[in-house]
N, C-alpha and C positions, 0 to 999 in steps of 0.2 A: 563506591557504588551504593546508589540507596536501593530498599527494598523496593520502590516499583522499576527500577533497573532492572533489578534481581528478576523478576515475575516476568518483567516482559523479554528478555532473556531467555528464560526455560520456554515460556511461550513460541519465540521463533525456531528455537531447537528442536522443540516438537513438531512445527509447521515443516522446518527442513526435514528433520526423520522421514516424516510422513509426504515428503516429496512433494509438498502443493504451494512452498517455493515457486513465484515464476523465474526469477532470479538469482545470482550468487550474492547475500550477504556473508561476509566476513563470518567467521564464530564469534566476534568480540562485539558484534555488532545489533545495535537491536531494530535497524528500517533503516530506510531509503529516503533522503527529501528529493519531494515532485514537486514542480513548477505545477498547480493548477490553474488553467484557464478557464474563467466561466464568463458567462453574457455581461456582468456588472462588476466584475474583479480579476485580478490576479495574484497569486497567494502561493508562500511553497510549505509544504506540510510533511512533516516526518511520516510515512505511511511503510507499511508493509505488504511489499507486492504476490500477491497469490494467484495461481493458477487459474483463468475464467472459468475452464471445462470443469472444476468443480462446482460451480455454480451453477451452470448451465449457456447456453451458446450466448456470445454478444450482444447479438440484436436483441434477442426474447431479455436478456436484462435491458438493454438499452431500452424497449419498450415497457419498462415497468417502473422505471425511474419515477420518482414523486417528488413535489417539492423540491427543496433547494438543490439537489441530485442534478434534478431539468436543463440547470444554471449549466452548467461543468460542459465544455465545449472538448478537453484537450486537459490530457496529463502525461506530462515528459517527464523524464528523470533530472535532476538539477542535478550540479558538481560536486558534492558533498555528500559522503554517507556517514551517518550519526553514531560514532562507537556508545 
């Protein structure tokens, strides 16, 4: 395991401590790949899924969206999660 393995590692373990997790990753695990759908593509990206309500509510993000954000129709979970 290289060191940006390493880092992002402690990173999720601190996202899980702190409960803003929207989901169960594994311990061994550093994200989730998501199918993204946007207007011009489809793409799946290793991401790490977080809680919106720390953010603030859906829409008021969905309304703040900028640039290539705008694109992004739909993000699913794909079959694969990335140890």
């Amino acid at each position: 395991m290289g060191a940006w393995e390493r880092a992002l590692m402690r990173i999720v373990q601190s996202l899980r401590e702190a409960g803003i997790l929207s989901e169960y990753i594994g311990e061994s695990f550093i994200g989730r790949t998501y199918k993204v759908q946007a207007d011009i593509f489809e793409s799946r990206m290793l991401l790490i899924p977080l809680k919106i309500e720390f953010f603030g509510s859906p829409a008021r993000i969905e309304s703040r969206k900028e640039g290539y954000l705008q694109l992004i129709r739909k993000v699913t979970p794909a079959e694969k999660i990335y140890p």
